[in-house]
C-alpha positions as CSV (number, residue, x, y, z in Angstrom):
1,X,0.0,0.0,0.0
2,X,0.9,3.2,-0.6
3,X,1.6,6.1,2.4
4,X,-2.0,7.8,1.6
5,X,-4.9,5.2,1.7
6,X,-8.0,5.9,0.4
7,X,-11.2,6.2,1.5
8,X,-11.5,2.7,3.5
9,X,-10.7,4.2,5.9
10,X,-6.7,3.3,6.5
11,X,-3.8,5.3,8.3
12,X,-2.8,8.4,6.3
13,X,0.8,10.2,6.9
14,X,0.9,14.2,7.9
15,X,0.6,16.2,4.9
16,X,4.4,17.5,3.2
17,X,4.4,21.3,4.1
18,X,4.9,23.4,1.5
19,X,7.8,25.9,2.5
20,X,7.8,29.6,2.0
21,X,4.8,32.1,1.9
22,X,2.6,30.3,-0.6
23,X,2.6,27.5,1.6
24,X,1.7,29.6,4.6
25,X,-1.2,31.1,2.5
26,X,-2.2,28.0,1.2
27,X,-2.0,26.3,4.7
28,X,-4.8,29.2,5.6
29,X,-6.5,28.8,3.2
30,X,-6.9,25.0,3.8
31,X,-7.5,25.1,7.3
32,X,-10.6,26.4,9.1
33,X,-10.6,30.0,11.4
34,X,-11.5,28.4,14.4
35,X,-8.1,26.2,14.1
36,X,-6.1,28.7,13.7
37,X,-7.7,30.7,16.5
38,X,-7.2,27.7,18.6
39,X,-4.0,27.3,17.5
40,X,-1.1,28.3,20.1
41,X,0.4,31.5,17.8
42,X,0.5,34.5,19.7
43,X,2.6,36.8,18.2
44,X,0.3,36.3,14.9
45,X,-2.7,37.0,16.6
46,X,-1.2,40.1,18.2
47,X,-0.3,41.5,15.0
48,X,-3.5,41.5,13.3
49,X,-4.9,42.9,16.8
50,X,-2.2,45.7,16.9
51,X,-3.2,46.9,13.0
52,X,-7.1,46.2,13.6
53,X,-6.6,48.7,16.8
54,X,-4.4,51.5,14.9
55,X,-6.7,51.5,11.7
56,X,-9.4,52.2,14.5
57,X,-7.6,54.7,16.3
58,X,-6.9,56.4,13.3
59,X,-10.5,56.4,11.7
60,X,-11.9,57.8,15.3
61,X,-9.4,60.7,15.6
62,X,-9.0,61.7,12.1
63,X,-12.2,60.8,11.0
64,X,-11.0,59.9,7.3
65,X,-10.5,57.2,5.5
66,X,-7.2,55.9,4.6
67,X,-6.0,56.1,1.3
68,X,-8.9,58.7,0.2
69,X,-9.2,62.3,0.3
70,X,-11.8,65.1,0.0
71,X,-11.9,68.2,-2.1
72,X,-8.7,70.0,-2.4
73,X,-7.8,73.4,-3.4
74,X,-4.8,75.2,-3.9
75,X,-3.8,78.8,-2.9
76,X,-1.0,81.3,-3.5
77,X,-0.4,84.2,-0.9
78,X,2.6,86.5,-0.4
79,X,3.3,85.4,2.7
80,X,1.8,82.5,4.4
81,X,2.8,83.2,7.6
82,X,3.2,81.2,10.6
83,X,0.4,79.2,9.1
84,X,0.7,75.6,10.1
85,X,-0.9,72.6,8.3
86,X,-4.2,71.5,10.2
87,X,-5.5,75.1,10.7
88,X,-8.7,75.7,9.9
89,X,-10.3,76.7,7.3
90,X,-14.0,78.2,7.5
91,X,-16.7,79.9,5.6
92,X,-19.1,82.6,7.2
93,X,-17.0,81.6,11.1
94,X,-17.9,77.8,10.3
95,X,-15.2,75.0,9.8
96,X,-15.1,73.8,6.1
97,X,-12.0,72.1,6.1
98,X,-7.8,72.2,7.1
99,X,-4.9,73.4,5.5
100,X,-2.9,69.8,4.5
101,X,0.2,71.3,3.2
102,X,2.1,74.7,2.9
103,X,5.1,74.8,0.1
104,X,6.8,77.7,-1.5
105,X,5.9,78.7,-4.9
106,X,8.8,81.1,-6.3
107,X,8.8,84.6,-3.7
108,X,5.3,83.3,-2.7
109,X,3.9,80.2,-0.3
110,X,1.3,78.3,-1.6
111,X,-1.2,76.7,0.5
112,X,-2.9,73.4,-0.1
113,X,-6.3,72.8,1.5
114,X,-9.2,70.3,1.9
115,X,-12.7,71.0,2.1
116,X,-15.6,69.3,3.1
117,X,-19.3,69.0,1.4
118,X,-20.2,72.5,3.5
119,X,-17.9,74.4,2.1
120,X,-18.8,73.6,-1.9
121,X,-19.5,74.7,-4.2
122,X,-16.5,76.8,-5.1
123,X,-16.3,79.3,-8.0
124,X,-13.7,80.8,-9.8
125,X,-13.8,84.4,-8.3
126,X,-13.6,83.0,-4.3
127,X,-11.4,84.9,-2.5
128,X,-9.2,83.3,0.7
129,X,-7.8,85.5,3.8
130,X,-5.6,84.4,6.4
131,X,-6.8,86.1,9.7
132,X,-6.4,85.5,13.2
133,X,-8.1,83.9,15.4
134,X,-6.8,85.9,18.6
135,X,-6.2,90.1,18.6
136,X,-2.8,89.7,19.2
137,X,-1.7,87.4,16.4
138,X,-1.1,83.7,16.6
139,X,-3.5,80.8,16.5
140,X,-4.3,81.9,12.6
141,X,-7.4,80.1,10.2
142,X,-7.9,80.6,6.7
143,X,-11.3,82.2,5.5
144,X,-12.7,81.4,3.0
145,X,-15.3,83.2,0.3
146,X,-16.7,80.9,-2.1
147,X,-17.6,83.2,-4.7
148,X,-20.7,84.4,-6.5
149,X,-23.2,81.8,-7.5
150,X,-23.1,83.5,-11.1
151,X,-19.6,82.3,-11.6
152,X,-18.3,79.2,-12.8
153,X,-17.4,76.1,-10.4
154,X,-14.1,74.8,-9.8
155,X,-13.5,71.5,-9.8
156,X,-11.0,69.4,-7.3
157,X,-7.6,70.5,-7.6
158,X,-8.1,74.1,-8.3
159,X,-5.3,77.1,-7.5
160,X,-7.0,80.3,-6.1
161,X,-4.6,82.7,-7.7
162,X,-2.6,85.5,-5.5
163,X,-5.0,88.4,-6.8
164,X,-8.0,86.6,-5.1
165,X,-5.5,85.7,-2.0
166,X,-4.8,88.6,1.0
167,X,-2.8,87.8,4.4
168,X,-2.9,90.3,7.1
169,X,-1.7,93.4,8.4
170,X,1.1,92.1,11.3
171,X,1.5,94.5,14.1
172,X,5.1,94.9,13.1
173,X,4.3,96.9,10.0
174,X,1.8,99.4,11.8
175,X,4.6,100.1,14.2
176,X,6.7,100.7,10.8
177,X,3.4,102.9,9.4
178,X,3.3,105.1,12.7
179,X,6.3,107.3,12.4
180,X,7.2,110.5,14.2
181,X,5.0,112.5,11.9
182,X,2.5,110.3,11.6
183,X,2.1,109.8,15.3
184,X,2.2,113.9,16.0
185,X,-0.9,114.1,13.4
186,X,-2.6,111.5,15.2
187,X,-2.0,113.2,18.8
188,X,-2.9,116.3,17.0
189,X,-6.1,114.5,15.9
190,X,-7.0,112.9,19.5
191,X,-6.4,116.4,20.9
192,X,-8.7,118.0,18.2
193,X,-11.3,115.3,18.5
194,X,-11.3,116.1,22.4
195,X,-11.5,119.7,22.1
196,X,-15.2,119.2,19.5
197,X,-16.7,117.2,22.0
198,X,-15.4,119.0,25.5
199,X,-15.5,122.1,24.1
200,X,-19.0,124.6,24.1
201,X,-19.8,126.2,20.9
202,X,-19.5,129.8,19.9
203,X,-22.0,131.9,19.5
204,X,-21.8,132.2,15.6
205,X,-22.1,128.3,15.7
206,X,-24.9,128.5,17.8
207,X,-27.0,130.4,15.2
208,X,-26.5,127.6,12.5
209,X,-28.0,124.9,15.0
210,X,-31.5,123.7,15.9
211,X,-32.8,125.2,18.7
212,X,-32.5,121.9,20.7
213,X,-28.9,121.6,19.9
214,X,-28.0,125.1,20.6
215,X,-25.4,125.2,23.7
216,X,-24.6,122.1,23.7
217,X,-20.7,120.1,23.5
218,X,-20.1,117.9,20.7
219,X,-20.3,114.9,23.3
220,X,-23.8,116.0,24.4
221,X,-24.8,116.5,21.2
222,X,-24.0,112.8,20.1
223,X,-25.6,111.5,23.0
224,X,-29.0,113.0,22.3
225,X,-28.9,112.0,19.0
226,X,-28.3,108.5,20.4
227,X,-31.7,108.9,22.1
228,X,-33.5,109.3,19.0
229,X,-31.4,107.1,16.5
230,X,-33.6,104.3,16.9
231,X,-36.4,105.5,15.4
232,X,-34.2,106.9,12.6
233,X,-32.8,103.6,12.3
234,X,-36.4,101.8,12.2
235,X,-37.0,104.3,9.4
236,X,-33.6,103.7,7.8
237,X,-34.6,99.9,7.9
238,X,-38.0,100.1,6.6
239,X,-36.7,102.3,3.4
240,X,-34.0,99.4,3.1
241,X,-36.3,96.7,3.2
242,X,-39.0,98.6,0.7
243,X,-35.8,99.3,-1.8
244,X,-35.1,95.4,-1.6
245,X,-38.7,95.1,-3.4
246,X,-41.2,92.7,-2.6
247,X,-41.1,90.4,-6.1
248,X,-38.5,88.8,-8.2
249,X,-36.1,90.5,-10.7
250,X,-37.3,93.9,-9.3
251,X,-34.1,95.7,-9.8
252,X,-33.2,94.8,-13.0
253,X,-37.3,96.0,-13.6
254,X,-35.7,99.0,-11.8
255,X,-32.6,99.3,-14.0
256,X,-34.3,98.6,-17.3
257,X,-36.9,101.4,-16.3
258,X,-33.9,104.0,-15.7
259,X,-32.5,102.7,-18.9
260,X,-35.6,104.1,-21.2
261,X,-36.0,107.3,-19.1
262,X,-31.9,108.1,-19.7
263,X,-33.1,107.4,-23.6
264,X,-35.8,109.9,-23.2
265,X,-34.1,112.2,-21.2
266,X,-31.6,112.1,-24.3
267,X,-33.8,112.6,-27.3
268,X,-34.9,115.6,-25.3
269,X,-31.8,117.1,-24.2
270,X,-32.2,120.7,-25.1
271,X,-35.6,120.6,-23.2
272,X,-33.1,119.5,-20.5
273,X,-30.9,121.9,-20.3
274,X,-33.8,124.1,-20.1
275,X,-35.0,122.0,-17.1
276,X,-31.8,122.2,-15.1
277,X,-31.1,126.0,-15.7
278,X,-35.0,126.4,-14.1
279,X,-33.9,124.2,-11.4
280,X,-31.3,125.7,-10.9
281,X,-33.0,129.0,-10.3
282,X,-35.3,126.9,-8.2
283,X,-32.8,126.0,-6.1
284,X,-31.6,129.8,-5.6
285,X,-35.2,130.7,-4.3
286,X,-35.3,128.3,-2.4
287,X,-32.2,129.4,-0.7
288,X,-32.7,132.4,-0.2
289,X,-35.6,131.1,2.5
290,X,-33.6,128.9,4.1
291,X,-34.4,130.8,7.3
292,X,-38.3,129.7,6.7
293,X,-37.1,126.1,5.3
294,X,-34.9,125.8,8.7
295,X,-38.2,126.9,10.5
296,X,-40.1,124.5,8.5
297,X,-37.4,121.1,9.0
298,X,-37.5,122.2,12.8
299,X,-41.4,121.9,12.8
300,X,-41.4,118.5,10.6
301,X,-40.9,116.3,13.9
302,X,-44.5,117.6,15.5
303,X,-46.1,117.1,12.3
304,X,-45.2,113.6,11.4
305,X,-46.1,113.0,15.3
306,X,-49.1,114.4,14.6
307,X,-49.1,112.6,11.1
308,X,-48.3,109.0,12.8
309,X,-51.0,109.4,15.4
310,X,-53.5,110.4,12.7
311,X,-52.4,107.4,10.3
312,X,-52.9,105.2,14.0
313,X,-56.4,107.1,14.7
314,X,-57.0,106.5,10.5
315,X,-56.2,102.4,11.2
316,X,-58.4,102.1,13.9
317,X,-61.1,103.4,12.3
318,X,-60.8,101.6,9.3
319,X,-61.6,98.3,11.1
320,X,-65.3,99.3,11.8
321,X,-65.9,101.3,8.5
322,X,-64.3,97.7,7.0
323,X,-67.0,95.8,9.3
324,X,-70.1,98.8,8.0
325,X,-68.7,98.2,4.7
326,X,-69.6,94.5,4.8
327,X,-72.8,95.5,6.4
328,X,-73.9,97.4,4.4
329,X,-73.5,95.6,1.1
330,X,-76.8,93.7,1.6
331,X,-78.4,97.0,2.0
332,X,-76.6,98.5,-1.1
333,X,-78.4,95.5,-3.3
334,X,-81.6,96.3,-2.5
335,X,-80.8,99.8,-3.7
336,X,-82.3,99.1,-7.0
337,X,-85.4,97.4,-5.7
338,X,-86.1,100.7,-3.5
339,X,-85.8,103.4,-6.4
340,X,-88.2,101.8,-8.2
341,X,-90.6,100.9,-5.4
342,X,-89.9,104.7,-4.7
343,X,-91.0,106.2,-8.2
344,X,-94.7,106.3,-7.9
345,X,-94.3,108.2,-4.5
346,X,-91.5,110.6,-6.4
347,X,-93.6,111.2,-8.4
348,X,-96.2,112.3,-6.3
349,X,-94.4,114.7,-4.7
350,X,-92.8,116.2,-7.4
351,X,-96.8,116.4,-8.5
352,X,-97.3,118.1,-4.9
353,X,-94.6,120.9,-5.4
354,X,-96.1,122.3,-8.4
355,X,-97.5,125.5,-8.5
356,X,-100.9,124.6,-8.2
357,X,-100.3,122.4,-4.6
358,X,-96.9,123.1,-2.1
359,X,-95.5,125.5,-5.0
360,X,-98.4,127.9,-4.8
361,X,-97.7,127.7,-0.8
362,X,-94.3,128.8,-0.8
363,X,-94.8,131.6,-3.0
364,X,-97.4,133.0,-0.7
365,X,-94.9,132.4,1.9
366,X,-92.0,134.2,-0.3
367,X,-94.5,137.2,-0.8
368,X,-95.6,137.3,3.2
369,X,-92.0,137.2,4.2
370,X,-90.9,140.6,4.5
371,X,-94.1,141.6,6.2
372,X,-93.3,138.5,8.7
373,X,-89.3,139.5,9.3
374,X,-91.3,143.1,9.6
375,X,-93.5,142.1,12.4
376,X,-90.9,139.9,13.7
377,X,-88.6,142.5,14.5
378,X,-91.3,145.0,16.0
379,X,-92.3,142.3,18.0
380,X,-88.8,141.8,19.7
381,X,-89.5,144.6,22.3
382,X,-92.9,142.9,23.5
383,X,-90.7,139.5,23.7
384,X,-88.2,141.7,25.9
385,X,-91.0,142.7,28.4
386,X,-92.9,139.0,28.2
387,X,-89.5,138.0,29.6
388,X,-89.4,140.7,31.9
389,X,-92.9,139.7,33.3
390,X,-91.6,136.0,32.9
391,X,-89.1,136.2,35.2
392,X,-90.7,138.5,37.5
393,X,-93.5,135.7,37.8
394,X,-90.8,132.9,37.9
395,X,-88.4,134.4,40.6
396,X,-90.4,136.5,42.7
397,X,-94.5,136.1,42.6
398,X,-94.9,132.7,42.0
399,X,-92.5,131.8,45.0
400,X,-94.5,134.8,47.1
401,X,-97.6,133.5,46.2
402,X,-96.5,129.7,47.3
403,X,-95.0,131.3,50.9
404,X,-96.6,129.8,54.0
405,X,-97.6,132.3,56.7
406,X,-97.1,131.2,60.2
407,X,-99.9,132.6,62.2
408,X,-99.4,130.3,65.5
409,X,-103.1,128.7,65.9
410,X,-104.2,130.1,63.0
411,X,-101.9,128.7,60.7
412,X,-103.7,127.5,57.4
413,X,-100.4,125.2,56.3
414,X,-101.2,126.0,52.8
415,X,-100.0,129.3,50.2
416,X,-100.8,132.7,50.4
417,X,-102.8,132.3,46.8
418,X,-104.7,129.3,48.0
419,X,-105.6,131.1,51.4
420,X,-106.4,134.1,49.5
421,X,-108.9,132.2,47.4
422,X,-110.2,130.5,50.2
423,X,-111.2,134.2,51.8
424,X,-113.3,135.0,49.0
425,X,-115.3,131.9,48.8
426,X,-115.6,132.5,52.6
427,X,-116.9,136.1,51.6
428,X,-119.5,135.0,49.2
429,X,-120.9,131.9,51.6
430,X,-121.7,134.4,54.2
431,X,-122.9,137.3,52.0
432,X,-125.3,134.9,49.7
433,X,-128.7,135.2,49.9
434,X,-129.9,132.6,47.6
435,X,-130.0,128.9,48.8
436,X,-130.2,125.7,47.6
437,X,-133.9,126.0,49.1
438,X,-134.7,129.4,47.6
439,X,-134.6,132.7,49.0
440,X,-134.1,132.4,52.6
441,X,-133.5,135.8,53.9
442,X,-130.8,138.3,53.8
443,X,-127.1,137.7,54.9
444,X,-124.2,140.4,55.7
445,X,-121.3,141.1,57.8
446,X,-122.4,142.5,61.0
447,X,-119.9,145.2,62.5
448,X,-119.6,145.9,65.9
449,X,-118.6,144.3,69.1
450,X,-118.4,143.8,73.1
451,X,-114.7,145.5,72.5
452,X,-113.2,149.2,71.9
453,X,-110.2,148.8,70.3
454,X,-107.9,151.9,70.2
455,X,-104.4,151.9,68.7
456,X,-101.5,154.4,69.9
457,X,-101.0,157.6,67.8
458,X,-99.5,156.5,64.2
459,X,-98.9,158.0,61.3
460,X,-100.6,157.3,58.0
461,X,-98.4,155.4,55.4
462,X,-97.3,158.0,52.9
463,X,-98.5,161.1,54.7
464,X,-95.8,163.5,55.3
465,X,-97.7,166.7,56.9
466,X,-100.3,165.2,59.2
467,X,-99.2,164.8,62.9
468,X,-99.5,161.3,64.0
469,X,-103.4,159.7,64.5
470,X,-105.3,157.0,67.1
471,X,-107.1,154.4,65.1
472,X,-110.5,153.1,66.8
473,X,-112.3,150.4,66.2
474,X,-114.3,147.3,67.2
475,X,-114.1,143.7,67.6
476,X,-116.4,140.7,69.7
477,X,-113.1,139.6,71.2
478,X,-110.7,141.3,72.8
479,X,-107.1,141.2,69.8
480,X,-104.6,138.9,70.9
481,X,-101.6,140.5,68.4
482,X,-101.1,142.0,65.0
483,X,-100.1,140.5,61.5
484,X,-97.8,141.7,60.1
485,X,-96.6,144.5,61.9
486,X,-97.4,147.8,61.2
487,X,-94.5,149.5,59.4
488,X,-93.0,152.4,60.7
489,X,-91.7,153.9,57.1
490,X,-93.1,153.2,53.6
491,X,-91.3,150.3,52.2
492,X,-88.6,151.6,49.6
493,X,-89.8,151.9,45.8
494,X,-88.2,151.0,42.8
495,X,-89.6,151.5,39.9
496,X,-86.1,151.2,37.5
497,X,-85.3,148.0,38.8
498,X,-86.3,145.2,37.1
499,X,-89.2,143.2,39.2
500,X,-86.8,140.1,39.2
501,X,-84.2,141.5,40.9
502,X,-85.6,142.5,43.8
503,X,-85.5,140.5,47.2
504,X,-88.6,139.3,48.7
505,X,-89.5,140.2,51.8
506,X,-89.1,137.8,55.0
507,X,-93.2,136.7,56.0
508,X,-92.3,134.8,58.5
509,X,-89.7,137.0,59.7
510,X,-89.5,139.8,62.7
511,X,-92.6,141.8,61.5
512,X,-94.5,138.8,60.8
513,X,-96.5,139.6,63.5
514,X,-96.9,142.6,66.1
515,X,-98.6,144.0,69.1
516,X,-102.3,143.7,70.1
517,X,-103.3,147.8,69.4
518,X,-101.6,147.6,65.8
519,X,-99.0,150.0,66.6
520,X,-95.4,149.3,65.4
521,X,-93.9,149.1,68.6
């Protein structure tokens, strides 16, 4: 037999080992993983584990791929610096990408770069600046301006040349720039500056200034207008946003507009000429009131208050006019419907303003007119003294007449107009002779008493020349006191002054009442 046996199953001898690396691969390749992972060869195993661990490693802290690259693009500056490769490079303060290499390119450096999908696309007219990324130099990055979007694209590979490439100003070469002379002009500029905004104005500069402004330092001045530049600078806004338009392709609109007026403008240029030499002698009236213009710009901050509450009153009435509006649009449609329901009735009173109905009327009235402003104005003095009695009846009788004498036991409790009626019907009850059972006999007042009444020498009211009398009389009970008391003088009398100007009298005052033989003591 043979050193192999077949497949019955016999003893077979170890396989010859192929020497060399073939034999090594082929030997892999023959036997299974989990022998060779079983198999006692450490330093193998470490190996693969060492270059598994590094690729790893690599990939996490680089993150990039072996043996592949990005975008890359080229730059030439005339000086790069202390520019180191890794530095960043960013678009709009954002990290695009590194610089991966910096070689010299004749008196120049030029700069290689790699940038990621945010930073593309490029086009030919991007621009790249080294800056810094600290105020006193160091730690620099590499910005980067991709270009207009109406430019071509570059493709990977591309060199930015040195016209499109700017490094910056080192602090090294301002020292140079600031020389003696230069720094005397500049500490003749800081003193200068200091003096406008320290310094008062003159009178003569006072004249030229708003009245607000007037007196004030430079520094003051600035801070006022501080106060107020934000409104400026909402209006400032607002114009910018208005000239951005509100559609597409509205400046060249714009340009292409200025285009055919320049054309007109030159087909007509002798009526042009003729137009500036009028403006100009516009403009020379017009300055010679710039005293009233100056007046007029110093009043334009009240009026566009003014204007800007009106345009805010104007907007808030709008809404409900907006709401009537739609209200009233139901209303509006039956318009139509109404004139010509209306028609019959316009035209019965158009019938009824002719000359034979209301048209005859009014023409009596036009010919009675004069006579009626006529009587109208002769009438104005009987109104004067019907006013007169008015308010004589208002202020003073009507208030007399409604006056409540006190008269102790006596006392009615009613007015002096109702008691005054009430005496007459009084009057005619006893003095009737007629009954409701005929004629019954005779009735009077009877005079006379049980009583002598004498009063104590008085004068007469408005006698001047007789010497003072004693009143007798009679009564069935003896008086117990007077009402009102009898005046010692004749009230005064006052014909000229008007009747409701005059006081009334007290009633119930101190001569109310008086003593029992009428006297005015």
């Amino acid at each position: 037999m043979s050193a192999a046996t077949g497949s019955n199953g016999g003893h077979s001898s170890p396989p010859t080992r192929t020497p060399g690396i073939r034999g090594w691969l082929r030997r892999r390749d023959e036997v299974p993983a989990a022998e060779l992972l079983r198999a006692k060869r450490p330093l193998r195993t470490g190996i693969v584990l060492l270059i598994v661990v590094a690729i790893a490693v690599y990939a996490g802290f680089s993150k990039h791929i072996p043996f592949t690259h990005g975008y890359r693009l080229n730059a030439v500056f005339p000086t790069v610096l202390d520019v180191a490769p890794g530095s960043p490079v960013r678009v709009a303060g954002v990290d695009v990408g590194k610089v991966t290499s910096i070689s010299r390119h004749g008196d120049a450096g030029e700069m290689g770069m790699e940038i990621g999908s945010g930073g593309l696309p490029i086009h030919e007219d991007a621009t790249v600046t080294i800056r810094p990324r600290l105020f006193l130099e160091g730690n620099w990055f590499v910005e980067l301006q991709p270009g207009s979007p109406s430019a071509p694209t570059v493709s990977s590979g591309y060199t930015i040349p040195i016209t499109q490439a700017s490094d910056p100003v080192q602090l090294d070469q301002v020292l140079d720039a600031l020389n003696s002379g230069t720094r005397s002009n500049l500490q003749e500029v800081l003193v200068e500056l200091g003096r406008a905004y320290s310094q008062p104005p003159t009178a003569a500069e006072n004249a030229h200034q708003a009245p607000r402004q007037r007196g004030l330092t430079g520094a003051q001045a600035i801070n006022r207008a501080a106060r107020v530049a934000p409104r400026a600078l909402r209006g400032a806004a607002i114009v910018n946003q208005a000239l951005g338009g509100t559609h597409e392709h509205d400046l060249s609109t714009l340009v292409a507009s200025i285009k055919r007026v320049a054309g007109a403008l030159d087909e007509h240029s002798s009526q042009l000429g003729e137009l500036i030499t009028n403006f100009n002698t516009f403009l020379g009236e017009f300055a010679g009131q710039s005293a009233n213009v100056t007046k007029s710009v110093a009043g334009l901050p009240g009026a566009l208050d003014n204007a800007t509450r009106a345009f805010v009153t104007l907007h808030q009435a709008l809404t409900p006019l907006r709401t009537f509006s739609l209200k009233i649009l139901p209303g509006v449609a039956q318009v139509p419907a109404t004139v010509t329901a209306l028609s019959p009735w316009i035209a019965e009173v158009r019938a009824s303003l002719g000359a034979s109905e209301l048209g005859g009327v009014a023409s009596s009235l036009r010919e009675s007119a004069p006579a009626i402003a006529r009587l109208t104005s002769a009438s104005t003095p009987l109104f004067q003294q019907n006013n007169l009695l008015s308010q004589c009846l208002t202020d003073v009788l009507i208030p007399a007449g409604n006056t409540h004498l006190s008269d102790g036991a006596n006392t009615g409790g009613q007015g002096v107009f109702r008691e005054f009626w009430y005496s007459l019907v009084g009057s005619g009850s006893v003095a009737q002779t007629f009954t409701g059972n005929g004629l019954s006999g005779f009735r009077s007042f009877v005079g006379g008493g049980g009583s002598a009444l004498r009063s104590s020498p008085s004068t007469l009211v408005g006698s001047t020349s007789a010497a003072p009398e004693v009143l007798v009389a009679r009564s069935a009970l003896a008086p117990l006191g007077s009402s009102p008391r009898f005046p010692t003088s004749e009230p005064a009398y006052q014909p000229l002054q008007p009747c409701y100007k005059q006081a009334l009298p007290q009633f119930n005052g101190p001569d109310a009442s008086g003593p029992a033989d009428g006297s005015s003591g």
